[in-house]
N, C-alpha and C positions, 0 to 999 in steps of 0.2 A: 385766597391762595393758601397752599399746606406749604407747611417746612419743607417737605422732599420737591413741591415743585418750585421752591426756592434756591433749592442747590441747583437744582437741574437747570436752571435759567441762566444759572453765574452769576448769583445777586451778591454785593459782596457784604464783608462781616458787619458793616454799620447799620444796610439794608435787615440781614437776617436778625442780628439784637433788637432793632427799634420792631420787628414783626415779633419776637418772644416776647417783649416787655409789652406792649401795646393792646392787651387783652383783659377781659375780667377775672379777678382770682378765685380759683377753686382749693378746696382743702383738699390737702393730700394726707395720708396716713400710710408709712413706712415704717418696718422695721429691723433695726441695725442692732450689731452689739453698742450695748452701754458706754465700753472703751470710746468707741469710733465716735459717737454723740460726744461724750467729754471733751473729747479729744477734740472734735468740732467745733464745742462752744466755745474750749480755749482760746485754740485758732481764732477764732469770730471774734472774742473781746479781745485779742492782744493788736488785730485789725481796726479796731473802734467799731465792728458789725453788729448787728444781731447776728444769733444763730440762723435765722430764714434766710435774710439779706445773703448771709454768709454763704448757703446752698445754694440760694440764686443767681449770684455772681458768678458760680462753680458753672453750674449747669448753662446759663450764658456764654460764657466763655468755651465750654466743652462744644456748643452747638452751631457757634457761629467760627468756629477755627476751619481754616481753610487746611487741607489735606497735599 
């Protein structure tokens, strides 16, 4: 099953997180301004995160919010 036929179903936010997290890891390579990174990794340590962790939790959350 893909993400979009996970919305489309009504699966809810518990269901669509444990389907993001539940995969093999691939490397990603982006690029941001400098600031934005800093600024990230701040964020991420003053959270107790890594900076990944920090992104993941981001994009987690962005993905499984119900509209």
């Amino acid at each position: 099953m893909k993400y979009a036929e996970l919305i489309n179903s009504g699966a809810s936010p518990t269901e669509i997180q444990s389907y993001l997290v539940d995969s093999e890891l691939v490397p990603v390579t982006i690029r941001i301004p400098r600031n934005l990174r800093d600024s990230a990794k701040e964020a991420a340590s003053l959270s107790g995160l890594t900076f990944t962790s920090f992104i993941k939790r981001l994009m987690i959350e962005e993905l499984s919010r119900k509209d």
